[in-house]
C-alpha positions as CSV (number, residue, x, y, z in Angstrom):
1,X,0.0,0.0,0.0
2,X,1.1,3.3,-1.0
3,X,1.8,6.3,1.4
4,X,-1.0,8.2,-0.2
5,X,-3.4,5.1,0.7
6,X,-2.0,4.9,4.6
7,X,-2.7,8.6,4.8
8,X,-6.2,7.9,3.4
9,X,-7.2,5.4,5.5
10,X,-5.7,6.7,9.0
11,X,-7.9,9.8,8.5
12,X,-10.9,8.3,7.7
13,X,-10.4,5.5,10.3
14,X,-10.2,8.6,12.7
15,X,-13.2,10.5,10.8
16,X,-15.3,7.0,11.5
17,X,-14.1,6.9,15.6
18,X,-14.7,10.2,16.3
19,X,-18.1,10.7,14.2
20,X,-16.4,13.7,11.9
21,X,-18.0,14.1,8.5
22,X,-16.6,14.8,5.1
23,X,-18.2,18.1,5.2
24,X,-16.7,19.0,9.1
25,X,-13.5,18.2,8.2
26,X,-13.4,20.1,4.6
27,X,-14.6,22.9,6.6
28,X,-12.0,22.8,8.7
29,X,-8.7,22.1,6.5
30,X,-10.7,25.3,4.0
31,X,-10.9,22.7,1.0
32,X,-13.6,21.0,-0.8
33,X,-15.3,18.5,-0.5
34,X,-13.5,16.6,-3.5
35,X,-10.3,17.5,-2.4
36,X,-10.9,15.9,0.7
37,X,-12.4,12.7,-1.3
38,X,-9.3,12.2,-3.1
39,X,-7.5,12.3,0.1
40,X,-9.2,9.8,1.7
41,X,-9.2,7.2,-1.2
42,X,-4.9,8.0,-1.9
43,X,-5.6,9.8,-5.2
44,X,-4.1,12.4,-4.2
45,X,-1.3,12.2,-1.4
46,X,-1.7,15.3,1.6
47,X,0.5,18.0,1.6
48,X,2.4,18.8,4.9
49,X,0.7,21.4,5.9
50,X,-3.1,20.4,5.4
51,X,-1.3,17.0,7.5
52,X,0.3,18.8,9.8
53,X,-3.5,20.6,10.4
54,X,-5.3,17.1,10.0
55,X,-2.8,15.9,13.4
56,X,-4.1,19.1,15.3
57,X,-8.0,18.7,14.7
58,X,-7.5,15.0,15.9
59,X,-5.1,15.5,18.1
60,X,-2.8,12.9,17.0
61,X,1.0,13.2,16.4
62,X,1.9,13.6,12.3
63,X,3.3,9.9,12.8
64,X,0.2,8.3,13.8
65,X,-1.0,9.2,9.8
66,X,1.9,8.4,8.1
67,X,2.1,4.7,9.7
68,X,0.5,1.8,8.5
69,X,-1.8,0.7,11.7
70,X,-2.1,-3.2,12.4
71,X,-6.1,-4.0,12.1
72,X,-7.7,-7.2,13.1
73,X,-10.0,-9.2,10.3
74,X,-12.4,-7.4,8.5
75,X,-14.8,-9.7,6.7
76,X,-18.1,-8.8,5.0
77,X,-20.8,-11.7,5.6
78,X,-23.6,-12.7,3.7
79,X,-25.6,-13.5,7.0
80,X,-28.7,-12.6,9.3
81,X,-26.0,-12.3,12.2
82,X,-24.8,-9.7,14.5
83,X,-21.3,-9.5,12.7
84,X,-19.3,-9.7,15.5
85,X,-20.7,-12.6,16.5
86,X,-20.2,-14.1,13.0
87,X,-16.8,-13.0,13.1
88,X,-15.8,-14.4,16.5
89,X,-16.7,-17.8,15.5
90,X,-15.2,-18.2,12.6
91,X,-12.2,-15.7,12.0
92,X,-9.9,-18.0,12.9
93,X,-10.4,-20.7,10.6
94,X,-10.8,-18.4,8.0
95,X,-7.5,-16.9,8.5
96,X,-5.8,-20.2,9.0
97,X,-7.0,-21.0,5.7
98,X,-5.9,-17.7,4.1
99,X,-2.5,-18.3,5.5
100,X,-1.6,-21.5,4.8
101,X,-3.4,-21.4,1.4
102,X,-1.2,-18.2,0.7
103,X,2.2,-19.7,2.0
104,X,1.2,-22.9,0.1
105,X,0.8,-20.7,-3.3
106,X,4.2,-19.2,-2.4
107,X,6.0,-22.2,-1.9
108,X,4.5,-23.9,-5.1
109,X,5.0,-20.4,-7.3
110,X,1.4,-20.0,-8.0
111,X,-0.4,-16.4,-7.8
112,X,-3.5,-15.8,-5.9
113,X,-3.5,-12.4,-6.0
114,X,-5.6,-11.1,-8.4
115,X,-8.2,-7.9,-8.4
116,X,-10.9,-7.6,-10.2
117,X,-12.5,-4.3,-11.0
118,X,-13.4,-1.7,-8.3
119,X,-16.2,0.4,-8.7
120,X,-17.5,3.4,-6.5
121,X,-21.0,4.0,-6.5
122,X,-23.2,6.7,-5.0
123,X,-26.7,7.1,-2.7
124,X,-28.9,10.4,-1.9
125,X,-29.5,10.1,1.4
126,X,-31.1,13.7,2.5
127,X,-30.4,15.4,-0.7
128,X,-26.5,14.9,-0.6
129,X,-25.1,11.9,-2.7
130,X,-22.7,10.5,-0.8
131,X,-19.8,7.8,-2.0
132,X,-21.1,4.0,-0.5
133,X,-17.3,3.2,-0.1
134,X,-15.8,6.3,1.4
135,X,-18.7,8.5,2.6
136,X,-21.4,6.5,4.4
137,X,-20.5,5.5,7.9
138,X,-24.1,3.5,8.8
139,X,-25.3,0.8,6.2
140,X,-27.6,0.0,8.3
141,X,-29.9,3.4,8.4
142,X,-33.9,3.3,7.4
143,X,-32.7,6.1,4.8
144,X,-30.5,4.2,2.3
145,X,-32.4,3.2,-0.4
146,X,-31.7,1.3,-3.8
147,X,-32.8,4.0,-6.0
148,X,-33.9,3.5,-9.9
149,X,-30.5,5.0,-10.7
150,X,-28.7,2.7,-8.2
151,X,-30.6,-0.1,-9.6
152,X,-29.6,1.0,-13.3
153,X,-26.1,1.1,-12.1
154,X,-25.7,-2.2,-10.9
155,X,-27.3,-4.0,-13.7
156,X,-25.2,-2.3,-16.5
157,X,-21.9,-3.5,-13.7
158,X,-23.5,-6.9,-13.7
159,X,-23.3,-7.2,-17.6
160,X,-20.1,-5.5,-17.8
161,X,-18.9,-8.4,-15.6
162,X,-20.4,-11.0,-17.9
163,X,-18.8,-9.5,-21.2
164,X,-15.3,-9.4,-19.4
165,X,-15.1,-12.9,-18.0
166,X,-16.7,-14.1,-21.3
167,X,-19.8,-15.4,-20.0
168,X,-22.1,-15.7,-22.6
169,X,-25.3,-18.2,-21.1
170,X,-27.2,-19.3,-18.2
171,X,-24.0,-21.9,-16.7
172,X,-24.0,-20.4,-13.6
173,X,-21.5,-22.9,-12.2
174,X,-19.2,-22.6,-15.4
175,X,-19.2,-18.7,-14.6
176,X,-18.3,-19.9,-10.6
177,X,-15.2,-21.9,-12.8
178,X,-14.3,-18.7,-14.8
179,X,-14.0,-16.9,-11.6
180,X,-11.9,-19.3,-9.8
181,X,-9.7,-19.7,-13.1
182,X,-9.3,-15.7,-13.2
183,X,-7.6,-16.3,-9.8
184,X,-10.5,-15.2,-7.3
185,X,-9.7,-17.8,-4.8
186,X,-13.2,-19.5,-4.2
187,X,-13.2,-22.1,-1.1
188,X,-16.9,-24.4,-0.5
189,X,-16.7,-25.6,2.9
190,X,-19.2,-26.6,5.8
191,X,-19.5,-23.7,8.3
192,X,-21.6,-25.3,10.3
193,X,-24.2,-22.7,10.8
194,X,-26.6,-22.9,8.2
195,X,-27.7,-19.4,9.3
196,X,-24.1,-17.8,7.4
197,X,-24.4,-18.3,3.7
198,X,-20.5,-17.1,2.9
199,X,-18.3,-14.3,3.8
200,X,-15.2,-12.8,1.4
201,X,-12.3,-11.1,2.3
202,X,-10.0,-9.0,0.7
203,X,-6.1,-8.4,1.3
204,X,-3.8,-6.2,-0.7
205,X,-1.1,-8.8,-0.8
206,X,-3.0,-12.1,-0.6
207,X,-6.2,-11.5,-3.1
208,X,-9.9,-11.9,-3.0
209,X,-11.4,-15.1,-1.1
210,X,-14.7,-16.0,-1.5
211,X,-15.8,-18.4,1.1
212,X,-19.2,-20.6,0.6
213,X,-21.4,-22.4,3.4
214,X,-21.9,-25.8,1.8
215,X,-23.8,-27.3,5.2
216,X,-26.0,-29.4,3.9
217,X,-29.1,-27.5,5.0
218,X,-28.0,-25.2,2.9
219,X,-29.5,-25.4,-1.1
220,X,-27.2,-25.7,-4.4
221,X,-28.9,-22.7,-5.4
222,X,-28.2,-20.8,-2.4
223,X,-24.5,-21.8,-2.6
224,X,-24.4,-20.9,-6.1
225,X,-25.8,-17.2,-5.2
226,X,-23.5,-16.9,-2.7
227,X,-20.6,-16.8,-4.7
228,X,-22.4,-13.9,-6.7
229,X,-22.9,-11.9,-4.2
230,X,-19.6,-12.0,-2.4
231,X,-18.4,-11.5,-5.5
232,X,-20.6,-8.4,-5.9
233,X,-19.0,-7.2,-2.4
234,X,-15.6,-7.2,-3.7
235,X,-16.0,-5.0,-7.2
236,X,-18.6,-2.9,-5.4
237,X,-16.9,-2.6,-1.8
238,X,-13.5,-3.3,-1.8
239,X,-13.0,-0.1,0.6
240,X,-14.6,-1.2,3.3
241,X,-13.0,-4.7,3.9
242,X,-9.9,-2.2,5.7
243,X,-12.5,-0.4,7.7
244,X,-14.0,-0.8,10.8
245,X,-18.2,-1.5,11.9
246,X,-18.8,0.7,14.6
247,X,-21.8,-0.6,16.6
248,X,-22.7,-2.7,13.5
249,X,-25.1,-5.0,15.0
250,X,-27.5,-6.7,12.3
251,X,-30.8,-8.1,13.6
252,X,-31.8,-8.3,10.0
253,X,-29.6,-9.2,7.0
254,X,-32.2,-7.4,5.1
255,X,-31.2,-3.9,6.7
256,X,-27.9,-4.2,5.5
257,X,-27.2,-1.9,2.7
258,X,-24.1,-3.7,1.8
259,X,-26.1,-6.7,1.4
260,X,-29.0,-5.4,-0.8
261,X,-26.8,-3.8,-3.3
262,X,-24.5,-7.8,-3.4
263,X,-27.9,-9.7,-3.4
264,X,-29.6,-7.4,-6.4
265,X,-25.9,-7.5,-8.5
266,X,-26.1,-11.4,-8.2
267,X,-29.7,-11.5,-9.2
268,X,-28.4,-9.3,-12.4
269,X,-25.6,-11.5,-13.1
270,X,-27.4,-14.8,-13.0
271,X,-30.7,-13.8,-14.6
272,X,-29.6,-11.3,-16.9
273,X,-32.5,-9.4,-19.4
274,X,-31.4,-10.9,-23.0
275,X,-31.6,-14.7,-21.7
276,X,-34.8,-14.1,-19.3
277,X,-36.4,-12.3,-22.1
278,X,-36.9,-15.6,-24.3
279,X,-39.5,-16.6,-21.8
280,X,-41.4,-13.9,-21.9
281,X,-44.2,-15.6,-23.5
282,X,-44.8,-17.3,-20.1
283,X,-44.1,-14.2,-18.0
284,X,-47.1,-12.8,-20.2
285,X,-49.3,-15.6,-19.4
286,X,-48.5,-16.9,-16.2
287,X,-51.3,-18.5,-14.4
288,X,-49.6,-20.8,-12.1
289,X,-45.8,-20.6,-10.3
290,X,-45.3,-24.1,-11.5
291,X,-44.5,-22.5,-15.1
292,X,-41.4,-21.3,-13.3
293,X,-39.6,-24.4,-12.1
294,X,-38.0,-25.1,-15.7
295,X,-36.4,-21.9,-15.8
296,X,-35.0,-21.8,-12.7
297,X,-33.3,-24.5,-13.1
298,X,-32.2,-23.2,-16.1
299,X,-30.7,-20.2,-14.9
300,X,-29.3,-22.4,-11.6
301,X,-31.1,-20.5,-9.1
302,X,-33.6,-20.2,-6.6
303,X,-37.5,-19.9,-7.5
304,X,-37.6,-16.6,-4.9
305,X,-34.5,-15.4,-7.4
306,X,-36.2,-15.5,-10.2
307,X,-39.5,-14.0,-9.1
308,X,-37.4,-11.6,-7.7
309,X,-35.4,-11.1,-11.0
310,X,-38.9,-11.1,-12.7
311,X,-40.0,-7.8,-10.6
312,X,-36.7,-6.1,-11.3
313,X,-37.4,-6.5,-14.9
314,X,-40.9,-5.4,-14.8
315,X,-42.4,-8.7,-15.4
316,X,-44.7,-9.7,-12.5
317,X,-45.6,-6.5,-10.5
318,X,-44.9,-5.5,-6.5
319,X,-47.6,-6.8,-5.9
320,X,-47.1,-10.1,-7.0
321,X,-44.1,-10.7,-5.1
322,X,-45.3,-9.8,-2.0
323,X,-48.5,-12.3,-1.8
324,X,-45.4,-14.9,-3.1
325,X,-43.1,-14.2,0.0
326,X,-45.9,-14.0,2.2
327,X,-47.3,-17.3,1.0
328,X,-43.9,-19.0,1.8
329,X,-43.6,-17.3,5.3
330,X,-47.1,-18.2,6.2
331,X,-46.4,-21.5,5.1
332,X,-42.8,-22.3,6.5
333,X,-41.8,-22.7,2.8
334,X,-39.2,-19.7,2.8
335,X,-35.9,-22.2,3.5
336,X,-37.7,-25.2,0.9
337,X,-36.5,-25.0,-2.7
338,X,-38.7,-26.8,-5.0
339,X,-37.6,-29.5,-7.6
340,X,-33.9,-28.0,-6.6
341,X,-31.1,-28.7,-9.0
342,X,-29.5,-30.5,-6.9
343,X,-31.8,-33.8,-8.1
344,X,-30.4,-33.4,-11.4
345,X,-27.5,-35.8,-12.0
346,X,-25.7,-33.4,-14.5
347,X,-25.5,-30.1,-12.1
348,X,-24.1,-32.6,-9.3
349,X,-21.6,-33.7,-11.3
350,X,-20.7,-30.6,-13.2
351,X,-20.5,-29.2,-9.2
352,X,-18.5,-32.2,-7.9
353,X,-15.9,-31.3,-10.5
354,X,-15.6,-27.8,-9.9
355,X,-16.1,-27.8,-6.1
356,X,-12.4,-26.8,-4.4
357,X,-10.8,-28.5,-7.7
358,X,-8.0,-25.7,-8.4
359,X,-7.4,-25.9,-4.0
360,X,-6.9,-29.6,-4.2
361,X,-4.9,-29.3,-7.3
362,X,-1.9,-27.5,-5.4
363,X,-2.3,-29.7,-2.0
364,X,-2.1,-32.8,-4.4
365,X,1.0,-30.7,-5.8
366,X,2.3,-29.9,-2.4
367,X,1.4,-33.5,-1.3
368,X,3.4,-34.7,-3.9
369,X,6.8,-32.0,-3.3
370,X,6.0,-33.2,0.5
371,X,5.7,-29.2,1.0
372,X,2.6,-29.5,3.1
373,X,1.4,-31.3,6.3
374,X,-2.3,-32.7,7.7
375,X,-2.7,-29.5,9.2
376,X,-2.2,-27.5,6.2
377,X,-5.0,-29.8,4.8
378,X,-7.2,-29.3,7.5
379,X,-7.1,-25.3,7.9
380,X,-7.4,-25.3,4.1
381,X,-10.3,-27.2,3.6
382,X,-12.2,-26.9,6.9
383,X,-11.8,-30.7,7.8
384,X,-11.2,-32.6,10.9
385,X,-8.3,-35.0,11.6
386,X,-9.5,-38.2,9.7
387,X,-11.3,-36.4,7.0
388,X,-7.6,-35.2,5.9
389,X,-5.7,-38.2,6.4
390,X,-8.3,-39.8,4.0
391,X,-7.7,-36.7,1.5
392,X,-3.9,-37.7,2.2
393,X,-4.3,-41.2,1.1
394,X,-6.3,-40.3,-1.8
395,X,-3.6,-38.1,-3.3
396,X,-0.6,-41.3,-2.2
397,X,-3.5,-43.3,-4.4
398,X,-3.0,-40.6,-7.0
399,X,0.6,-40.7,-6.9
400,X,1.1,-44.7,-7.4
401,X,-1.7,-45.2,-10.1
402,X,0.2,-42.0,-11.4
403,X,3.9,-44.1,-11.3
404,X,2.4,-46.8,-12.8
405,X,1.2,-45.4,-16.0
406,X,4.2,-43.2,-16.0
407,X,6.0,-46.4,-16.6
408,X,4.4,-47.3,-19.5
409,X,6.3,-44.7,-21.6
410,X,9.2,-45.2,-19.8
């Protein structure tokens, strides 16, 4: 990280703690808004004297801004949790899987660490539009709104994704393959909790992790979402993975901003307009739900996606979606997928093939250099103690069956 970015993000970190706004602290310095803007996101590096003034309103010595402060985890969760919560019980095996998958990479020469596209977008919120990523300090407020243009915005960003990873049908899973071959490092384990869908993470030196709650309470087609929208969090909030919650507590995953804007660019990247525009034939005459299954499961997702997807696109109205989501509260059906995908033998197998595959490529690799242990195998893949000394003696399998044909040719 650059000095420009360090500056940035002390101020800002201090802006956050101490509840100073953009506008209070423009005011103060006797610059613009926009000035201050750049500052904060290391477009522009301070000059000493607007520093030297930035120390005084805080209170700080000059050095604490030009240092690089030591944070603890930041994750962003795709999760009906109080965040804390979610991150105290499963930091640590996140980060034991970061590291050793990082020093694993290292060791076998492979790079991890690419970025895809950032963008910064913009909310009104009381007649000022205010940057998501550097300007709005409570994503959790009654007054942010997904607005038409917001909504606009994030659907042209969803098929500007497709066109640059060179998706062009309804595959969902080979788009999950595209993104792992790109280099976003995408991990399916069991968290446990089938309340926490996935979570990502995103460090300047070790890359983007995506990480996917495959319990199996949990529906293909919710997995499959999952990696959308954490994928949606890192183009669209990059930013905020270095800074800090203050009194984030989520009753409701459905009050986090953050969320809505992942969730709505997923349902824009899997259910995009051209495809979902061969069916209107059936959107025109749809007289029962059941018309709907089909094309789910052609688009791999969930029915309340696609209604969903269907009101976004002006197909079914308001209306119709909330008698649909009140039908499945009031009859327990909100967590039961109908005729999921899982029950077709093709999108198991097409899963089973691309599930962890490029993770247990390099521990077969390392397995085979004798660069890796059990433990790295465990805090990789999220397994217990016999689960990876039966991945272990798969990969010896590999290895003889391997020697064997090699000495065929030999």
């Amino acid at each position: 990280m650059d000095l420009a970015q360090i500056i940035g993000n002390n101020v800002r970190s201090l802006m956050e703690s101490r509840s100073v706004t953009i506008v209070e602290l423009a005011k103060a310095l006797s610059i613009s808004r926009q000035t201050l803007q750049n500052y904060l996101k290391g477009t522009n590096i301070i000059d000493s004297v607007k520093l030297v003034a930035i120390a005084d309103y805080f209170s700080v010595p000059v050095t604490d801004l030009l240092s690089e402060p030591v944070t603890s985890t930041n994750f962003l969760f795709r999760t009906a949790l109080n965040y804390q919560s979610a991150t105290d019980t499963i930091s640590a095996k996140v980060m034991n899987c970061i590291n050793s998958h990082y020093n694993l990479a290292k060791t076998l020469g492979d790079n991890v660490s690419y970025f895809p596209e950032q963008y910064n977008l913009y909310v009104t919120v009381d007649g000022s539009t205010i940057d998501i990523n550097y300007e709005c300090n409570n994503f959790f407020s009654s007054k942010l709104k997904i607005t038409d243009e917001l909504r606009h915005s994030l659907m042209n960003l969803a098929i500007e994704q497709r066109k640059k990873l060179g998706i062009h049908d309804t595959n969902a899973l080979a788009a999950i393959s595209i993104l792992q071959q790109k280099g976003i490092n995408v991990f399916f384990v069991d968290m446990g909790d089938p309340d926490i869908s996935g979570l990502s993470y995103v460090d300047d030196e070790k890359g983007c992790y995506i990480f996917v709650n495959c319990n199996e309470k949990i529906t293909l087609e919710r997995v499959i979402f999952t990696v959308f929208h954490e994928y949606g969090h890192i183009i669209l909030h990059r930013p905020l993975y270095k800074r800090k919650f203050h009194d984030s507590k989520i009753q409701n995953a459905s009050y986090n901003f953050l969320d809505r804007m992942a969730n709505m660019f997923a349902g824009y990247f899997l259910v995009p307009y051209e495809y979902l525009n061969n069916y209107s034939d059936i959107f025109n005459n749809l007289h029962s739900i059941t018309q709907l299954f089909p094309i789910k499961k052609q688009f791999q997702v969930s029915l309340q996606t696609l209604v969903l997807s269907l009101g976004n696109y002006n197909y079914v109205s308001q209306l119709f979606i909330k008698n649909f989501f009140n039908y499945l509260n009031n009859n327990n059906l909100r967590e039961i997928e109908p005729e999921p995908i899982s029950e077709l033998p093709e999108i198991n197998q097409t899963f089973s093939s691309i599930k962890n595959a490029k993770i247990l490529a390099s521990l077969r690799t390392g397995y085979q250099q004798d660069v890796i242990t059990k433990k790295d195998i465990m805090d990789i893949l999220w397994l217990d103690s016999t689960s990876a000394e039966q991945i272990m003696q798969q990969f010896s399998t590999y290895n003889n069956s391997s020697s064997i044909f090699d000495a065929l040719f030999n």
